[in-house]
DRENPAPA-143815 format. One record per residue (C-alpha): residue number from 1; residue in one letter; x, y, z. Coordinates in steps of 0.25 Angstrom, whole numbers. Example, Ala and Ser with C-alpha at 12.3 -4.5 7.8 and 13.67 -1.06 7.14 Angstrom:
! DRENPAPA-143815
> 1,a,49,-18,31 $
> 2,s,55,-4,29 $
END
This chain:
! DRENPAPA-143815
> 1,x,520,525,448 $
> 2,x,522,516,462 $
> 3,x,532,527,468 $
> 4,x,521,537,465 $
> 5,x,511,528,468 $
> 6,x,518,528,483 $
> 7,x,523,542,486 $
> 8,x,510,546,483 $
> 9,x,502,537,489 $
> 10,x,512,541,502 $
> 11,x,509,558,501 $
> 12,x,495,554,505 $
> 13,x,495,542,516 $
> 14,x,504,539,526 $
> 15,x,509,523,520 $
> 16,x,505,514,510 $
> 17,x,502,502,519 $
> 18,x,505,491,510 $
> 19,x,511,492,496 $
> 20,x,504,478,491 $
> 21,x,490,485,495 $
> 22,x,497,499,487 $
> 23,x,501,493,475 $
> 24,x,484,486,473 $
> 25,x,479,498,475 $
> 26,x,488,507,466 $
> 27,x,489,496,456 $
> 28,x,505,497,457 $
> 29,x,512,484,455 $
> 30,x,518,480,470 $
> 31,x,531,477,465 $
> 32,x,531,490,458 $
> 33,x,528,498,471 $
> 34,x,537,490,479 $
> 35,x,548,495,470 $
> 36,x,543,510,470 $
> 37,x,544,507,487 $
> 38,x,556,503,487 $
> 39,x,561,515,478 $
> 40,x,554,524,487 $
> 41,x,560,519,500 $
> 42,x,572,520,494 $
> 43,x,571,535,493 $
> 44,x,564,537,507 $
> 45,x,551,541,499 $
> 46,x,545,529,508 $
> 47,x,548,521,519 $
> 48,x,542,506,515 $
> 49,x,541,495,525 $
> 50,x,541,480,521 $
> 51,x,526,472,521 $
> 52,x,527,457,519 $
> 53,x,517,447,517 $
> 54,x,517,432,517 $
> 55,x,507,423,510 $
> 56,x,507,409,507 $
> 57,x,506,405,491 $
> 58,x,499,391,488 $
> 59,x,508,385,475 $
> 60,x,501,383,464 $
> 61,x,499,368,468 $
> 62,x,495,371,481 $
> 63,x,485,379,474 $
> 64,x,480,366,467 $
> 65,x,478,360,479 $
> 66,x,469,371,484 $
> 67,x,459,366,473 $
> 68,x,461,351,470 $
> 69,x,467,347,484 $
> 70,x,482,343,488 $
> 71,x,490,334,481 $
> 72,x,490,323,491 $
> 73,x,475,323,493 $
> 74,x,472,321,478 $
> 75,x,480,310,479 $
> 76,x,474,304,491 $
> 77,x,459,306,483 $
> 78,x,465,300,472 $
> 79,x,468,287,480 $
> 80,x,455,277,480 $
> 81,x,453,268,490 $
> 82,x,456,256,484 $
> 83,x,468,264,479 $
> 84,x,476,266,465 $
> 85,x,486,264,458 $
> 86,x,498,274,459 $
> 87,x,497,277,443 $
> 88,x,482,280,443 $
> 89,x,483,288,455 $
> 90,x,491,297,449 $
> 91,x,484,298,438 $
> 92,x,470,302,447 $
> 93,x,477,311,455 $
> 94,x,482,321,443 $
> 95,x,469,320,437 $
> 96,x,464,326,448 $
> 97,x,473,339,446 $
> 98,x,470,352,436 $
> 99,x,471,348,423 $
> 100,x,477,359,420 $
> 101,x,491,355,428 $
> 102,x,501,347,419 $
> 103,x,503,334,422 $
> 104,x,519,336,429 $
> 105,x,511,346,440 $
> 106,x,501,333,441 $
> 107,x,511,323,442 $
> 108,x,519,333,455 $
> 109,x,506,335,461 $
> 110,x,505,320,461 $
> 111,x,518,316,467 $
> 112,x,516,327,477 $
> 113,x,502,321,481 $
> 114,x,507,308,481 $
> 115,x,520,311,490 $
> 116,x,511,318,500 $
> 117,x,500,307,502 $
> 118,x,511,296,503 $
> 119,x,516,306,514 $
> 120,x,504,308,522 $
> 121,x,500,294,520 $
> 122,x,489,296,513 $
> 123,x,492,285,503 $
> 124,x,498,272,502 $
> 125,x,507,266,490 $
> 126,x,508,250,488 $
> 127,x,510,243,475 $
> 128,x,507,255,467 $
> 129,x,495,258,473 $
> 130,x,490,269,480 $
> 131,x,482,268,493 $
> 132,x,475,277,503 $
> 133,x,481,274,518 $
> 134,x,469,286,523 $
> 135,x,455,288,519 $
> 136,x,454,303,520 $
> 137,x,464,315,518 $
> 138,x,462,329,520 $
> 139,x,467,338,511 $
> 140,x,477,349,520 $
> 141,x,484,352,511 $
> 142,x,474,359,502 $
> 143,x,468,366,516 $
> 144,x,480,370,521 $
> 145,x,484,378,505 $
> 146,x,468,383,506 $
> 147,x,470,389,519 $
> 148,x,485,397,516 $
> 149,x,477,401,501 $
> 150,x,467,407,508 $
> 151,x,477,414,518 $
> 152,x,472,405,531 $
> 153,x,485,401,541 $
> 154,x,492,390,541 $
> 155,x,500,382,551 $
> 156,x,515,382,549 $
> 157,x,516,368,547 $
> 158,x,507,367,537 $
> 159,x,513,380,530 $
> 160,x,526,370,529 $
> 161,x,520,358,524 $
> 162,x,513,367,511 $
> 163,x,528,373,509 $
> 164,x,534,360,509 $
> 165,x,523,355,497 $
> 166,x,526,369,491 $
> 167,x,512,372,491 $
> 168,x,514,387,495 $
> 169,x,525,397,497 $
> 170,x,526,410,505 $
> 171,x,524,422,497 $
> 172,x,529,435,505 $
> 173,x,522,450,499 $
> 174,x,531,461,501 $
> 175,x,526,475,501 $
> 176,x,529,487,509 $
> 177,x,522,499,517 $
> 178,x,526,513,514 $
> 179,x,528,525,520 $
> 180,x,533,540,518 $
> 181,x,549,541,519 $
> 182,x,557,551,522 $
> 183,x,559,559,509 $
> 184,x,544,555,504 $
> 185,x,539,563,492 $
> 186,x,525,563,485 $
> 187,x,536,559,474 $
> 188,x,548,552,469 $
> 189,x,560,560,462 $
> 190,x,569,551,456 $
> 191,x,583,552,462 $
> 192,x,595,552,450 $
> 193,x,606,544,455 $
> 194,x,615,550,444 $
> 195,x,618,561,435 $
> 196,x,617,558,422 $
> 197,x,619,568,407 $
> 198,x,602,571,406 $
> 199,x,600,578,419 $
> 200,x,613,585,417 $
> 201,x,608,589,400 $
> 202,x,595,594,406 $
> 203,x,600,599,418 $
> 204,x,591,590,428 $
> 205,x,601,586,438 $
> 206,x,596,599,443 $
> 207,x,584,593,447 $
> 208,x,587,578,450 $
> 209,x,587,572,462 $
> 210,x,599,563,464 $
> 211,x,601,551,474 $
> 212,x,610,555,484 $
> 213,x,623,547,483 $
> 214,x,629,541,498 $
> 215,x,641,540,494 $
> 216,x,644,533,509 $
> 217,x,634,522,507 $
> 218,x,642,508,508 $
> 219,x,641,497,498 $
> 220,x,635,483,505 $
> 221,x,646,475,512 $
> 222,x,653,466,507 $
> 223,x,654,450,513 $
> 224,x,662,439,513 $
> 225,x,657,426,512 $
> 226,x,655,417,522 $
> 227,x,653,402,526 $
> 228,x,640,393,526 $
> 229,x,637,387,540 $
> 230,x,638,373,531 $
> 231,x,652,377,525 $
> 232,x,657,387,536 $
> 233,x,670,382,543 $
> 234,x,671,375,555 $
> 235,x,682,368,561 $
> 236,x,694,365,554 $
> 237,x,687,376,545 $
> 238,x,680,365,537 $
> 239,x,663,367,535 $
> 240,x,653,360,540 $
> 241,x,650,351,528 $
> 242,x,669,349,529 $
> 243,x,666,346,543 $
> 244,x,654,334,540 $
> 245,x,665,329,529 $
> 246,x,676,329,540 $
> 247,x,666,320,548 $
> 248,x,664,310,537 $
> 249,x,680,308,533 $
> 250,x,683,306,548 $
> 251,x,674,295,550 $
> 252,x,679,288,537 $
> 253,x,668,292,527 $
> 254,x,672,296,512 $
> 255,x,663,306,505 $
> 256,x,654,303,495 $
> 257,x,654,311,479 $
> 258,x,641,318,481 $
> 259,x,642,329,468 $
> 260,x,631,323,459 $
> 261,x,617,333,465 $
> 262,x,610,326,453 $
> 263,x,608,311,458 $
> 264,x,597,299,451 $
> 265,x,583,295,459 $
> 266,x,592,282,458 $
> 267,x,604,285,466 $
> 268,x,598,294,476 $
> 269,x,583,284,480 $
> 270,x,582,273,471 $
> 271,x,597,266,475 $
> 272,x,593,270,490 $
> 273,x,581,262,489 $
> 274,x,572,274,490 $
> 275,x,559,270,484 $
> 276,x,555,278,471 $
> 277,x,543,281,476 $
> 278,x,547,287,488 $
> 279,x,543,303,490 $
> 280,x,557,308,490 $
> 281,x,560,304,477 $
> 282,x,545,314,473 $
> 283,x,551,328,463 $
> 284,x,544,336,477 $
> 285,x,557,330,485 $
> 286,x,568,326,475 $
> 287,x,572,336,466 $
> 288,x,573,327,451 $
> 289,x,582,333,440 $
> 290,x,575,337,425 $
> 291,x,587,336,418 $
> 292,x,594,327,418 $
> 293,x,580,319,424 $
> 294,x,587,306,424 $
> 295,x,599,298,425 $
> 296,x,604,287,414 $
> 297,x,615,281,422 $
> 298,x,614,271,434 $
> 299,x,617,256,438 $
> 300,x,609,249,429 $
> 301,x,611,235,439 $
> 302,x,610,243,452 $
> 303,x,597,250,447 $
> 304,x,591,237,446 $
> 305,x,594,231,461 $
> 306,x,589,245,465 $
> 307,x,576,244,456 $
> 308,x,574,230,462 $
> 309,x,576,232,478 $
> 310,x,565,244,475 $
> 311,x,554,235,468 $
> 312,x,557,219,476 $
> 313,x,566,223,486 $
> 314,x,577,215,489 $
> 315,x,589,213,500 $
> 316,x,577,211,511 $
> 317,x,568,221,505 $
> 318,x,555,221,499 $
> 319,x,558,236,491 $
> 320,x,548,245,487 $
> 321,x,539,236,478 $
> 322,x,537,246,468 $
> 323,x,540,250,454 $
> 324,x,555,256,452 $
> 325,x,556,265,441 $
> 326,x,569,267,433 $
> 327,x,565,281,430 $
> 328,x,563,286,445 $
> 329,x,577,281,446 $
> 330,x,583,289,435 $
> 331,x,579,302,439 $
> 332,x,588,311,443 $
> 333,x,588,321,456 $
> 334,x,595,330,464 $
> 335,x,601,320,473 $
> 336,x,591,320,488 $
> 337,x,603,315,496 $
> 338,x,616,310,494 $
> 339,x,614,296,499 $
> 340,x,611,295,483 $
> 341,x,626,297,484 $
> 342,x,628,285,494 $
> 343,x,620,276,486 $
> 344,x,631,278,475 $
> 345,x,642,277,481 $
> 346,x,637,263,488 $
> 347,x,633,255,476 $
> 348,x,648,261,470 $
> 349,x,655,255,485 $
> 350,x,643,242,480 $
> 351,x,651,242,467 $
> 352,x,665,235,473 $
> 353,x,669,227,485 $
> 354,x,662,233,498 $
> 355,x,670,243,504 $
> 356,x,665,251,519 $
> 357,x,663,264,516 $
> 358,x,659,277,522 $
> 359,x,653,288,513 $
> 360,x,648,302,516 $
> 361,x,644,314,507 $
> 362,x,639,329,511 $
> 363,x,632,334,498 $
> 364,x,619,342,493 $
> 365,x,605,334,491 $
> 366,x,592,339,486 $
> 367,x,577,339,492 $
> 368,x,565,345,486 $
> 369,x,559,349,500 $
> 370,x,554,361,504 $
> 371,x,565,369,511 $
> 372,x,561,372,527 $
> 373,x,570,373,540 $
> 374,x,578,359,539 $
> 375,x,575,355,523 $
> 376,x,582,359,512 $
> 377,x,581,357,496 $
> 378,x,596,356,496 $
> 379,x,606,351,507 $
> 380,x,619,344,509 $
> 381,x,618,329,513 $
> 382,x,627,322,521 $
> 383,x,628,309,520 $
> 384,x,636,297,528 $
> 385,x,637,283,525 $
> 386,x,644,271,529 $
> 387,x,645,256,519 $
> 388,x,650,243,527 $
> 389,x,647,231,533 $
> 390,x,640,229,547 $
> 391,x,632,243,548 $
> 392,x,620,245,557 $
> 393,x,614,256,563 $
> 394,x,621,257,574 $
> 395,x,633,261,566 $
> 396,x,625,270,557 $
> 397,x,620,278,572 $
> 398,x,635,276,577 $
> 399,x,640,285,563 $
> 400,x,629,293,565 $
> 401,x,632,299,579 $
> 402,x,647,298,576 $
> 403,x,646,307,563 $
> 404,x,635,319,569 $
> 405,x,645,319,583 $
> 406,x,656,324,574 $
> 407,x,646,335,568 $
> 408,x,643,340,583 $
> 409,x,628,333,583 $
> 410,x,629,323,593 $
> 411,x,613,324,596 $
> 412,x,609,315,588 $
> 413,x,594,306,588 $
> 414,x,590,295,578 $
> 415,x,577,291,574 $
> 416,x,575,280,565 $
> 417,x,568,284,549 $
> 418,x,565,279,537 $
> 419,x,574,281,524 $
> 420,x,572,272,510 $
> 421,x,587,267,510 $
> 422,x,590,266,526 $
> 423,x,586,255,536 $
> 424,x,587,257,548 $
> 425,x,586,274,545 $
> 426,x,588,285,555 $
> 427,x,586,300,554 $
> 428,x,596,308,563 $
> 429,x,592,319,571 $
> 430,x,601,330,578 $
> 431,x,597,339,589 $
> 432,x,597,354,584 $
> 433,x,599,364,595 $
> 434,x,595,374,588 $
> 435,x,580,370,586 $
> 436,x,581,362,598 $
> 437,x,576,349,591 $
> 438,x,582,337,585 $
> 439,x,583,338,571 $
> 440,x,586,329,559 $
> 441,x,600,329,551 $
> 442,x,600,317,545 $
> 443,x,596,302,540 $
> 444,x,604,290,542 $
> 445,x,602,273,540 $
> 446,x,606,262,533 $
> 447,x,604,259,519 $
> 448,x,594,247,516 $
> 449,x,600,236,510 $
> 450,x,590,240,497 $
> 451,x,600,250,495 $
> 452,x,613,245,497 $
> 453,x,611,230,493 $
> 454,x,607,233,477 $
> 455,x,619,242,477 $
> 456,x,628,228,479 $
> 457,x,633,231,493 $
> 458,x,637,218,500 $
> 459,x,624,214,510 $
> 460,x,631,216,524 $
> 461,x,634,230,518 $
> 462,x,627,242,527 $
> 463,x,627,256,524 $
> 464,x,622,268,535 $
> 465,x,622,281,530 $
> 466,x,617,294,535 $
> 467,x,612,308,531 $
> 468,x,610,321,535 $
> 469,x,610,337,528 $
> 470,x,623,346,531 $
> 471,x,612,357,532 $
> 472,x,605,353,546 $
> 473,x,618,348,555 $
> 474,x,622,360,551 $
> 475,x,610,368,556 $
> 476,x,611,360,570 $
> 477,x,626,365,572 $
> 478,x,622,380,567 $
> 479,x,610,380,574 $
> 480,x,603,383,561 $
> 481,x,587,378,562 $
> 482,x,584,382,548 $
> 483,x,590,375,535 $
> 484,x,587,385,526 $
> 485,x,597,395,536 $
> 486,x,609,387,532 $
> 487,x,607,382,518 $
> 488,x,600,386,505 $
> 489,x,595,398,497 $
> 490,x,589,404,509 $
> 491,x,601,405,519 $
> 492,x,603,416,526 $
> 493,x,617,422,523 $
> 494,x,621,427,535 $
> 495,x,620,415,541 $
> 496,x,634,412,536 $
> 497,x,639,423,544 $
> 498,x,633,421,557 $
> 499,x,635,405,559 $
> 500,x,647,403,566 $
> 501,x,656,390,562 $
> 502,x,651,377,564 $
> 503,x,660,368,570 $
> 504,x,656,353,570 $
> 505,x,658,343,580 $
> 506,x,670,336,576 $
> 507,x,674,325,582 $
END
């Protein structure tokens, strides 16, 4: 019916336009004519051109938050004056939700809302309770998803912002125009591509059209595989990731076991003193295991030292002053760094009679984050770091620019951040030539005496350590500006092909 629908449509006009437009107006289902297209072009009946279209899509929360306001704002509203309780806050702000969403869709919503008011300051946390820090917030989140539903622009920025949250997604239309071809016919015969016993019984091979047969035609090439710009040789005709290694032997480190994806909330934030309400420990950035959910195995005595620097402190410190729950701990994760591999091995050295150490590990890690041009879901982590008596930050700089002038990044700039487990802390940045800016690789400081002391490590015991993806210095010494171009479900294939070797710096 489509093909006929086309050829005949095609003996009286000169093109059919659009074949999204086609299909409504013959009442032809689009993915049916598309086929019947494709078919035709194939046989030179038509000539078809691609169409596509791009629209943006709200998500079905983002939808909500078109009719009863964005997560955050809700919150905010929520929040009297005087302010609340964290308890009954919660409870307000889901009542004010559809009845008709279950109460896990209510509970995300919350955390969501929750997450993003801390982060914009709307909202203060003290004691369990729940204050406003502004008087008035506006609601641009819900503008923003009104104006893309109702097909208005909006500013790149913005657009990036709602993918982040997952509010919307692109949704591209395909469809094709079509024209006459050069063996066009008011109609289709079907071509037999073989001979079979029925038209030779009835004698209609007489009459059949056959396919023509190119016996020259060539079968696609065949390829031999090559090298990833993270594993492809370099000198000594070792990989990148070999070559980082290489580093880490010759300035006396010894690698850490880094084959356990799976880690507990305990391991990899609560022994490094990262608060249990902190937003990276939220299921929008962590990504928590269903089965098994928990673990039932860890140091009974050292949980406890831990559970106590977080509620009163200790070792100088005040903690966190709030409620520590056994639970949060126990809940199992793909690990979001491997300084959850450090804080092992640490309270093991803690374990005996102090001895220095240097440790190192190059491993993969997990982030639920949006992907864009420097963030991935999944990456490899490595990590540096160094046990022993007398450490300050001069040494930790000093090791710093020492290990990246072995790499070949010897632009190098510091800027002083902020990390639940370091004090001092510094991010590390590295010029990039290729986007002509300087750009962030890494995270370093020294761990807080909160961390180390519950461990048992001896008092004038420091530890520095430092952090950084094998993805982006690897981008800086290909040149690549885009994460996604080097690693991930979206790579570009031949990019293995035309990426020469990279050699590091090796000093």
């Amino acid at each position: 019916m489509a093909e006929e629908a086309v050829l005949g449509h095609l003996k009286h006009n000169q093109e059919i336009s659009d074949s999204g437009v086609f299909s409504q107006e013959k009442g032809i289902d689009h993915e049916e004519l598309v086929n019947a297209i494709k078919r035709l072009n194939g046989f030179l009946y038509v000539v078809a051109s691609d169409i596509k279209r791009e629209k943006w899509l709200l998500s079905e929360e983002a939808q909500s938050y078109v009719k009863y306001g964005s997560a955050e704002v809700l919150l905010f509203e929520a929040v009297p004056a005087e302010g609340i309780a964290k308890a009954k806050l919660q409870e307000i702000v889901k009542s004010k939700l559809p009845v008709d969403l279950d109460d896990k869709t209510k509970s995300l919503i919350y955390d969501k809302g929750w997450a993003q008011a801390m982060k914009n300051k709307w909202i203060g946390l003290a004691d369990s309770q729940v204050s406003r820090k502004v008087e008035h917030v506006e609601d641009k989140v819900k503008d923003l998803l009104i104006q893309i539903q109702n097909g208005e622009a909006v500013g790149a920025k913005d657009i990036d912002t709602l993918k982040r949250r997952r509010l919307i997604s692109l949704q591209i239309w395909k469809g094709y125009s079509v024209k006459k071809g050069p063996d066009y016919r008011p109609k289709r015969n079907k071509a037999a591509t073989d001979l079979v016993r029925d038209h030779l019984q009835r004698d209609e091979w007489k009459d059949i059209e056959f396919k023509e047969y190119n016996f020259l035609a060539k079968g696609q090439p065949t390829e031999g595989g090559c090298l990833h710009p993270l594993y492809k040789a370099g000198q000594s005709s070792i990989d990148v990731k070999q070559q980082i290694q290489m580093i880490f032997l010759q300035m006396g480190f010894e690698e850490m076991p880094t084959n356990n994806y799976v880690e507990s909330s305990f391991w990899n934030f609560d022994a490094l003193f990262q608060p249990q309400q902190h937003p990276a420990r939220d299921s929008h950035d962590t990504f928590f295991l269903k089965v098994p959910s928990t673990t039932n195995s860890l140091p009974e005595e050292y949980v406890e030292r831990v559970k106590t620097v977080h509620k009163s402190g200790g070792y100088g410190s005040r903690g966190y002053g709030n409620d520590w729950k056994r639970e949060e701990a126990n809940k199992n994760l793909l690990r979001t760094h491997t300084t959850a591999v450090s804080t092992r091995m640490l309270y093991a050295l803690a374990q005996g009679p102090f001895t220095p150490k240097r440790y190192y590990s190059i491993d993969r890690v997990f982030r639920n984050e949006a992907v864009d041009r420097t963030h991935l879901a999944e990456f490899h982590q490595i990590e540096g770091l160094i046990c022993d008596r007398g450490l300050s930050l001069g040494h930790l700089r000093g090791v710093l620019e020492d290990f990246f002038s072995r790499i070949g990044m010897s632009k190098l700039k510091f800027k002083p951040a902020y990390n639940p487990y370091t004090e001092p802390s510094m991010e590390i940045f590295s010029y990039h030539e290729g986007l002509k800016k300087w750009v962030e690789i890494g995270n370093s400081g020294m761990f807080r005496p909160e961390m180390l002391r519950p461990m048992g490590l001896p008092e004038d015991v420091q530890v520095i350590a430092w952090g950084l993806s094998l993805e982006r210095p690897t981008m800086i010494l290909y040149g690549i500006d885009n994460i996604r171009d080097l690693f991930g479900h979206k790579v570009d294939l031949s990019l293995t092909k035309r990426n020469p070797i990279c050699r590091l710096g090796l000093n």
